[in-house]
C-alpha positions in Angstrom: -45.4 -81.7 53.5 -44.5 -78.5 54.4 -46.2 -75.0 53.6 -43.2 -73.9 51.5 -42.9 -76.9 49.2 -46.7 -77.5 49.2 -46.4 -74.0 47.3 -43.7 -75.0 44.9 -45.7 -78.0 44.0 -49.0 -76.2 43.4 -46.8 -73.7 41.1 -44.3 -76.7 39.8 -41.5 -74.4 40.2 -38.0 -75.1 39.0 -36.3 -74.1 42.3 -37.5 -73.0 46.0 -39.6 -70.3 46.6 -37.0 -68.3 48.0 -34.5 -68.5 44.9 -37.5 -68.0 42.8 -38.5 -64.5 44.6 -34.8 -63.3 44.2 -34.9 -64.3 40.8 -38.5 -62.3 39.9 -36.9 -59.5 42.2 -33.6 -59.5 40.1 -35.8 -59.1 37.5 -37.3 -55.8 39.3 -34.1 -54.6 39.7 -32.5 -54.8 35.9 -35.7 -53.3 34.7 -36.0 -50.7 36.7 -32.2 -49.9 35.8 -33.4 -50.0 31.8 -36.3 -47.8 32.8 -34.2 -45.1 34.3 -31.8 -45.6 31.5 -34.4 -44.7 28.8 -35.5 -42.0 30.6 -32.0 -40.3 30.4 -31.2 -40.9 26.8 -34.4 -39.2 25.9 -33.6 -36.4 28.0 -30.1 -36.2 26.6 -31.0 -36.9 23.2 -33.3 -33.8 23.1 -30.5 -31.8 25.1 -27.9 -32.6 22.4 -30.1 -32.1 19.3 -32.5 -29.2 20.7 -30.4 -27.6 23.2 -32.5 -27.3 26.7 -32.4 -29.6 28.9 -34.8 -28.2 31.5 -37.7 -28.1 28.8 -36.5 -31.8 27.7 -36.7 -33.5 30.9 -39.9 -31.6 31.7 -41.7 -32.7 28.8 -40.2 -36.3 29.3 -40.3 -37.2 32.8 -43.7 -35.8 33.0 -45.2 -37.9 30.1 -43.5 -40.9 31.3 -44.8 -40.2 35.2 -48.1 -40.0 33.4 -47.3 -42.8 31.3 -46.8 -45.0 34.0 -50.0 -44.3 36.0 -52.2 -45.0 32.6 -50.0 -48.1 32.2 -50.5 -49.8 35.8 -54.4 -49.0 35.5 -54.5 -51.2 32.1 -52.5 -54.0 33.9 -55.6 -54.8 35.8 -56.5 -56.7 33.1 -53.6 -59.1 32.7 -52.9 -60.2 36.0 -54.3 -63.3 35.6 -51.9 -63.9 33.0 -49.3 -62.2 34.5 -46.3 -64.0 33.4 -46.9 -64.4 29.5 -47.9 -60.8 29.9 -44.9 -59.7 31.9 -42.4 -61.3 28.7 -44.1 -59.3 26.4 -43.7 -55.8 28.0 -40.5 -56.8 28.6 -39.7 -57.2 25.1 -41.8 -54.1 24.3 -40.2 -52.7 26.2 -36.4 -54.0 25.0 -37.4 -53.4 21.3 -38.9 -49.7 21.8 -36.7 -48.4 24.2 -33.3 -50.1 22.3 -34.4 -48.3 18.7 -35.9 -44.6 20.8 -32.7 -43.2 19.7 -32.0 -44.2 16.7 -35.9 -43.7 16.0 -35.9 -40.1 17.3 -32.5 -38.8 15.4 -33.9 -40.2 12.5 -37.5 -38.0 13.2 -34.9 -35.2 13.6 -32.8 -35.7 10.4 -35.9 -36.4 8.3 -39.2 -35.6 9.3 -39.0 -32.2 11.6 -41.0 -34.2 14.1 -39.0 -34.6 16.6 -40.9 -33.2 19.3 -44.0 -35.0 18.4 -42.3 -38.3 18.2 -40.3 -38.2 21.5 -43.6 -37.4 23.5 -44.8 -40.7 21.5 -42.4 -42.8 22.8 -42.0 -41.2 26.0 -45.5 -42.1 26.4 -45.2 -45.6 24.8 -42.1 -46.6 27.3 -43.9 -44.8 30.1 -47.2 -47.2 29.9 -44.9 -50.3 29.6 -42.8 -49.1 32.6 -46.2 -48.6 34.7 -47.4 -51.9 33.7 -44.4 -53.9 34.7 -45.3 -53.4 39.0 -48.8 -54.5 39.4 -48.0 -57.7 37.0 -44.6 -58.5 39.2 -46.2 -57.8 42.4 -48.4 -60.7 41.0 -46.0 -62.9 40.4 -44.2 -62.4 43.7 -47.5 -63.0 45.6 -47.7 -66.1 43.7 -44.3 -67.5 44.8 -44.7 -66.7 48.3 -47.4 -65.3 49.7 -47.2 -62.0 52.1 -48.7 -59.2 53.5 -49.3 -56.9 50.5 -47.3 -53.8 52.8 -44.5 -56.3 52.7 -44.8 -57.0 49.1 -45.1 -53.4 48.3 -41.4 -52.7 49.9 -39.9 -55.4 48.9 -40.5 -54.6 45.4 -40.3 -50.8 45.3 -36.8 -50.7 47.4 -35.2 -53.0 44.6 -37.2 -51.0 41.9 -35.5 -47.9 43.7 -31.9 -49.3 44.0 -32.4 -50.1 40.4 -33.0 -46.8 38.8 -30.1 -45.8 41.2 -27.6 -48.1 39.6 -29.5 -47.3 36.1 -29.1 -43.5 36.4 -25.3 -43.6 37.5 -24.6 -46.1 34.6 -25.9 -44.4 32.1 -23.6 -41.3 32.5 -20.3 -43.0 34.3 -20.6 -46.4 31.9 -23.2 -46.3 29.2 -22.0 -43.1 27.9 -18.3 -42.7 28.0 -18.0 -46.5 26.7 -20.6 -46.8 24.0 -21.9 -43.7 23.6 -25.5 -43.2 23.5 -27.3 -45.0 20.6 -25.4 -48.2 21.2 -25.5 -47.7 24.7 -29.5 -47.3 24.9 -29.3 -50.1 22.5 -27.0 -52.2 25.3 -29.5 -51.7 27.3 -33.0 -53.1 25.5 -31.1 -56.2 24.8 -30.5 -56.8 28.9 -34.1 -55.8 29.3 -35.4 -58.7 26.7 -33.5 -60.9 27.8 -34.4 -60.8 31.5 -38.2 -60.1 30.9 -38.4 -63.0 28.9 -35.6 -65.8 30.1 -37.3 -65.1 33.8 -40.8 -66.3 32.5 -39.7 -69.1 30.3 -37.2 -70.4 32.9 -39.0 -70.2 35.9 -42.6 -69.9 35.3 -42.5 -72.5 32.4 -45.0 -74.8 34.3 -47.8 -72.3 33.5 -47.3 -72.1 30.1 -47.5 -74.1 27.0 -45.2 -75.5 24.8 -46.4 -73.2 22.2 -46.1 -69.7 23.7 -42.8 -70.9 25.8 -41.7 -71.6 21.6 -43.2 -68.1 20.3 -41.7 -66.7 23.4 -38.2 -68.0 22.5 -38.3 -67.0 19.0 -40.0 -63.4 19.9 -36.2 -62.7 22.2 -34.1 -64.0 19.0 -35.9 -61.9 16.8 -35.3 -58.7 19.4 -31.9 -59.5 19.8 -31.2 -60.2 16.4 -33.0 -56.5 15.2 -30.7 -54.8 18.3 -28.0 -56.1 17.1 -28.6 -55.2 13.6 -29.1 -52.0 14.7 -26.0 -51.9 16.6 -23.8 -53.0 13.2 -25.3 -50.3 11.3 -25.7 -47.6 13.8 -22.3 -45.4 12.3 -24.0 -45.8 8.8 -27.2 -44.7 10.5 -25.8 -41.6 12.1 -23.7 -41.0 9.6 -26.7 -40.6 6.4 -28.8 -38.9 9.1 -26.9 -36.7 10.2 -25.6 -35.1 6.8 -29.4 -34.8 6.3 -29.5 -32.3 8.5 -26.5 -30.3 6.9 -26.2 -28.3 3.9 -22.5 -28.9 2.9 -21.0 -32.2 3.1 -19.3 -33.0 6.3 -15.7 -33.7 6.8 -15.3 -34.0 10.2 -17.9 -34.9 13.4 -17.2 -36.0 16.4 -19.3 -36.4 20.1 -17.1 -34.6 22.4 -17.9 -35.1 26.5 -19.7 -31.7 26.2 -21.3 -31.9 22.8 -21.5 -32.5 19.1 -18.9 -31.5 16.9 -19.4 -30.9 12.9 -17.1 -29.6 10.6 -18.9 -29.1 7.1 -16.7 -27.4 3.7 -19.0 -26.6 0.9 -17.4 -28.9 -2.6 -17.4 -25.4 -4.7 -17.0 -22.8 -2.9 -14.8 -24.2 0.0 -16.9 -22.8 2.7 -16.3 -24.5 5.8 -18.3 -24.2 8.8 -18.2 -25.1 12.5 -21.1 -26.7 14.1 -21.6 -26.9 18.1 -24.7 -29.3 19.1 -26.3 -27.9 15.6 -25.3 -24.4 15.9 -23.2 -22.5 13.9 -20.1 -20.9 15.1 -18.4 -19.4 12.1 -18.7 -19.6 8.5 -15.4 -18.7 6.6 -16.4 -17.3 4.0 -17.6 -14.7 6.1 -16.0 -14.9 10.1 -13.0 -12.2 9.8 -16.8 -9.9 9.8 -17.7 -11.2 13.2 -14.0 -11.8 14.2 -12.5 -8.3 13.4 -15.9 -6.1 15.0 -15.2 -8.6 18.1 -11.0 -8.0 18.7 -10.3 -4.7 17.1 -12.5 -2.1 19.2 -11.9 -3.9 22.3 -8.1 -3.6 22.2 -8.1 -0.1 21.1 -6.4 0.7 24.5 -3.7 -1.3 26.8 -4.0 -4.7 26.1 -0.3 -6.1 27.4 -2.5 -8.9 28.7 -5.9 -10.0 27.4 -8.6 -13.0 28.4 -10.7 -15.1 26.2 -13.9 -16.7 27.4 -14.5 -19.3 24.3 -13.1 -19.1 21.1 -11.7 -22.4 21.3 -11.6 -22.2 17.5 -8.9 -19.8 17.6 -9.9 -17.0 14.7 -10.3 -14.3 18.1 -7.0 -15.6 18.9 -5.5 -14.6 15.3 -7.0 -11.0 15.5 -5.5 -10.9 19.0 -2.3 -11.9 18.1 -1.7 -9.4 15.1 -0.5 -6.7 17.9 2.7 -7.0 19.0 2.6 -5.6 22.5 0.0 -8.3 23.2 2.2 -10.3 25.6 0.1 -12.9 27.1 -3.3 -14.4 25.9 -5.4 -16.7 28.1 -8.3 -18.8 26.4 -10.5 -20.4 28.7 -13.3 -23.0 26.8 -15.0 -26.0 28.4 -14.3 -28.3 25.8 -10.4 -29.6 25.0 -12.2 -32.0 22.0 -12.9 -28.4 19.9 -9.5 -26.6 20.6 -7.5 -29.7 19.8 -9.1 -29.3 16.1 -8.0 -26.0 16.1 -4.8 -26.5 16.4 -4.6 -29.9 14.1 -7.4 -29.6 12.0 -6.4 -28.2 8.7 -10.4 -26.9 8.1 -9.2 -25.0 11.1 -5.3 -23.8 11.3 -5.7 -22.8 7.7 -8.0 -19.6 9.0 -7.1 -19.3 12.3 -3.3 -19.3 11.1 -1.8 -21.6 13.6 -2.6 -19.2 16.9 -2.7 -21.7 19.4 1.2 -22.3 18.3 1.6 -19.0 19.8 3.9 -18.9 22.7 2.1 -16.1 23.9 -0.9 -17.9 24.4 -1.9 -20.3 27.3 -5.1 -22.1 27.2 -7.0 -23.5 30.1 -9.7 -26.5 29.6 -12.1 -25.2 31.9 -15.9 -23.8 32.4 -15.6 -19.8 32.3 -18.0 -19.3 35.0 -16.3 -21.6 37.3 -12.2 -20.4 36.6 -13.5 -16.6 36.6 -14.7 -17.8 40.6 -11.4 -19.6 41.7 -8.9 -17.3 39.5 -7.8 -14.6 41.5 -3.6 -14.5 40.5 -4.2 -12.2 37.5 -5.8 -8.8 35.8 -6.4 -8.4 32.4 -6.9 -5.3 30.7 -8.8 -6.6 28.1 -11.3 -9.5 28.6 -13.3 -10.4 25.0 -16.7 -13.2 26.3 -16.4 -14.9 22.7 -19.5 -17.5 24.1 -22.2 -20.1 22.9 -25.7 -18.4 22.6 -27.6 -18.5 25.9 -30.3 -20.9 24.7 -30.2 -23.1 27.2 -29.3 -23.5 31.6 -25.3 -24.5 31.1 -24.8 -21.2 28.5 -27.3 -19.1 29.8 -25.5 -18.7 33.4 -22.6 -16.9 31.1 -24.7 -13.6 30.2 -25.7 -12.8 34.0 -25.2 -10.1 36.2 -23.5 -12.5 38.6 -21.1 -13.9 35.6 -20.2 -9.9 34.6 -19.4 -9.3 38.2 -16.6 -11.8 38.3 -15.4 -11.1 35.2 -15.2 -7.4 36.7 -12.9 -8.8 39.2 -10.7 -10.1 36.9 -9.7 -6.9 35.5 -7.3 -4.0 36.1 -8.8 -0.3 36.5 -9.3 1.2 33.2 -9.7 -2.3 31.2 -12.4 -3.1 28.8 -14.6 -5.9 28.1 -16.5 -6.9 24.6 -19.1 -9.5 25.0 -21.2 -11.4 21.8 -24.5 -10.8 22.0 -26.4 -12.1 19.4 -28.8 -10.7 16.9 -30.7 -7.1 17.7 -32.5 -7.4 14.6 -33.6 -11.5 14.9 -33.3 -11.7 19.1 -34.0 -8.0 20.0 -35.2 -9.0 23.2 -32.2 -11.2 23.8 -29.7 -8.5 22.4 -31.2 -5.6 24.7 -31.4 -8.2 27.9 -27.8 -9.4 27.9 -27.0 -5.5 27.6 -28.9 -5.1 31.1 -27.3 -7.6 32.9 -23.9 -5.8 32.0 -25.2 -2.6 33.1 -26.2 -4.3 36.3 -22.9 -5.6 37.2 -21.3 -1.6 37.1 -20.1 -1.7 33.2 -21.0 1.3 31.6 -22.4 -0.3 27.9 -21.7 1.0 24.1 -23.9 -1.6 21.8 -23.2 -1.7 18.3 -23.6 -4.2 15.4 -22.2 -5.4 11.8 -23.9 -7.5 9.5 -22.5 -11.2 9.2 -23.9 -13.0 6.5 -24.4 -16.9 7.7 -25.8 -15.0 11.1 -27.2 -11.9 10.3 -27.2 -8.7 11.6 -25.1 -8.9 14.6 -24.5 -7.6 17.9 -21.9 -6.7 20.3 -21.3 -5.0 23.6 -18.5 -2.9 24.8 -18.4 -2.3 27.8 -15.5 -0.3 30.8 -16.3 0.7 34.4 -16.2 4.5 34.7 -17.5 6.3 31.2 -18.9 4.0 28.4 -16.2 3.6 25.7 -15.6 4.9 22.1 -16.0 2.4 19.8 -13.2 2.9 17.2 -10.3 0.8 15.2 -6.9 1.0 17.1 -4.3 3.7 15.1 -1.9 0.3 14.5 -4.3 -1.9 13.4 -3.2 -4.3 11.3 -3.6 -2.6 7.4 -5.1 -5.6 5.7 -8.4 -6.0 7.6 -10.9 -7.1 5.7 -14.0 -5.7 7.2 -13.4 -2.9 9.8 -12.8 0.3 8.9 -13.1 3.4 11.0 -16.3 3.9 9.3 -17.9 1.0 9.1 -17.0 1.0 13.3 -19.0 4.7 13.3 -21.7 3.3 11.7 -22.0 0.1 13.3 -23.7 2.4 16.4 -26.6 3.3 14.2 -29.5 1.0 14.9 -33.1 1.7 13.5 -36.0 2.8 15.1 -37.5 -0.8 15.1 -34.2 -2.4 16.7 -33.0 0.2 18.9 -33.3 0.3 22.7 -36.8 1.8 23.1 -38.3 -0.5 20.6 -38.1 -3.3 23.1 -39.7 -1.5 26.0 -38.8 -2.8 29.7 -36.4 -5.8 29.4 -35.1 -7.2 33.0 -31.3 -8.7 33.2 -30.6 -12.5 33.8 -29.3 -13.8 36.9 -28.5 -17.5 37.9 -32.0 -17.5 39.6 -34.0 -15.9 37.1 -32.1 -16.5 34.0 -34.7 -14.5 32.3 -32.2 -14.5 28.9 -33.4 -18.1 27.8 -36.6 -16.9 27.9 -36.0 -14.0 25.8 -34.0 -16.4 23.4 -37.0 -18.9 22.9 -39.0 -16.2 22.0 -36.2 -15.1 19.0 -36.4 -15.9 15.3 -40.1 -16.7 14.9 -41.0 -16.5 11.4 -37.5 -16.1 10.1 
């Protein structure tokens, strides 16, 4: 007899060794694709709901690396029933990594705990993940016996080309097609399934009638709870979601670029706009921020001005109320947010149709990224209407490098107006993003209004040459609501506690040291 079917008899396999070692390498490579995919959502989970990535995929590809190690040194103790033991991390691991999503929005919706919770799982799915190589390299070794340098390759270049194919999946396929709940979901029911149909299938001989049973029954009962979860995942979202909102919610939506929430309080009508969980205006209260944003800013020419954001369109309605405006362009990253504006009647009933404007022409595009490759035009007026910089993707927006290009893309003599967040909540912030203006040749006037859903509020104006007057425009419309000439001359008055000195030495972001998310994180504490 020879050695290679002396071996499959000692091991009573169903098929040769060779089939059976691509089979238990398969195996390898769809689990190390699920691995990789949980690694992602929980990293994109926390992106969407928290708002910075780079601390997210710190905290969880560090816990899971951890994870793992703590994970292959317990193995040690299940080799010699590798096979049974394989299964049940497997479906451990299908069950815990299929529900992290659903498990985690729900920590965030109802329990404030997300933070503690995701390091739990991260930690959970990071043992299992470590503990799935030492028991595979025993079942390999089993098969077919070979240098353990050879094993050790084998195994870890299919483990590698499976987190390959995992990590481009999850953003290209997963994502896009089922979005992330159902798509992490998707994926848990692939990794019970192979964990456990490998062992019963091929390694059958070495187990009993009653485990192979248990075994069966344990993959029903995962799928059947995945799939449960996959019917009621809408409902799920849905309930948790208006947890986390005050006013009901009429519309949401997951955009490529981020969550979308429109909520409209049932007495008051109060409807508010809601990016990844941030507010963006409240109208009840927006023509505040809206009017100390346009008016001062276009107190000069303004034949042809430039938004960077607003895709909600209530800048565009200030701009729009002067006549010898003759051409607005509105650059924001996300299509998904302006197309509401212009349908949505939460939104075209305040922002009074502006994107119906002939006069206006919006572009679907990063700011940073068309202020590099436009070069055709020069605005006198440019008005950076932007997310906060809490995070890498918003932060690069309130740098000195940013401020330069959008100093190329203006004519001599025009003026810029930048949001700058709170001087009284984020004074550090407030001051900061001033510096990096300064720093890219603007000469600066800060001022502020209060705005009731955010606060006290700040703004810079900003010209190269002399720092300009802040002041309402001689035809400005009659019926503002908000800005008058002396609410503008008081809007420069900031108190002792608020005011430029109070914050000391405060260095200006740049795409290498983008100093302002720092300055961010450390805002609203104990408010």
């Amino acid at each position: 007899m020879s050695t290679a079917a002396a071996e499959q008899e000692s091991l009573r396999l169903p098929v040769r060794p060779g089939p059976a070692r691509f089979l238990v390498l398969f195996a390898v490579f769809l689990c190390a694709s699920c691995g990789m995919v949980y690694e992602l959502a929980l990293v994109a989970l926390g992106s969407f709901l928290l708002g910075d990535t780079i601390v997210q995929a710190s905290i969880v590809l560090s816990v899971m690396v951890f994870a793992m190690g703590v994970g292959s040194i317990l193995t040690k103790r299940l080799t010699h029933l590798a096979a049974v033991s394989f299964a049940l991390i497997e479906a451990s691991l299908g069950i815990i990594g299929g529900l992290s999503v659903l498990a985690l929005y729900l920590a965030f919706a109802y329990l404030d705990l997300y933070t503690a919770a995701m390091i739990v799982i991260a930690f959970v799915i990071g043992v299992l993940i470590g503990a799935e190589i030492p028991l595979l390299m025993e079942l390999i070794q089993r098969i077919r016996a070979q240098r353990a340098s050879a094993a050790v390759a084998d195994l870890f270049a299919v483990d590698y080309v499976g987190g390959l194919i995992g990590g481009l999946a999850f953003p290209f396929l997963l994502l896009p097609l089922l979005g992330l709940p159902r798509g992490v979901l998707a994926v848990g029911i692939v990794n019970a399934v192979t964990g456990i149909l490998i062992v019963v299938w091929l390694f059958r001989h070495e187990l009993s009638r009653r485990v192979r049973i248990g075994l069966t029954l344990l993959l029903v009962l995962i799928v059947g709870v995945l799939t449960a979860a996959w019917v009621y995942t809408d409902a799920i979202e849905v309930t948790s979601r208006q947890k986390i909102y005050r006013d009901p919610i009429v519309t949401a939506e997951r955009s490529a670029y981020q969550d979308i929430v429109v909520t409209r309080h049932p007495r008051t009508g109060d409807t508010r706009l809601f990016l990844n969980g941030d507010l963006q205006f409240a109208s009840n209260d927006e023509h505040r921020y809206h009017e100390s944003l346009v008016h001062p800013v276009l107190d000069g020419p303004r034949t042809r001005v430039l938004v960077l954001g607003g895709g909600d369109g209530m800048a565009l309605r200030e701009i729009l109320r002067y006549s010898d405006v003759e051409e607005v362009t509105l650059v924001d990253l996300d299509p998904a947010v302006v197309e509401l504006a212009r349908t949505d009647e939460a939104f075209t009933e305040f922002n009074r149709q502006s994107f119906a404007d002939h006069r206006v022409d919006y572009v679907p595009a990063d700011a940073f990224t068309w202020l590099r490759e436009e070069n055709e035009k020069a605005y006198d007026v440019v008005i950076a209407d932007l997310p906060d910089p809490d995070d890498v993707s918003t932060s690069k927006l309130y740098t000195i490098e940013f401020y330069g290009l959008v100093e190329r893309a203006m004519n001599p003599g025009a003026r810029l107006v930048v949001q700058a967040g709170s001087p009284f909540f984020a004074p550090e912030a407030y001051w900061g993003i001033g510096e990096s203006i300064a720093q890219a040749g603007f000469a600066t006037t800060p001022y502020h209004v209060d705005v009731p859903s955010f606060g006290d509020w700040g703004y810079f104006l900003a010209a190269t040459g002399e720092a300009p007057e802040i002041g309402v425009p001689a035809d400005a419309p009659d019926d503002l609501r908000f800005l008058t000439p002396e609410v503008a001359r008081a809007s420069l008055v900031f108190p002792p506690d608020r005011d430029r000195d109070s914050v000391g030495a405060v260095e200006p972001s740049s795409l290498l040291h983008p100093r302002v998310i720092d300055q961010q994180r450390g805002a609203w504490v104990g408010y």
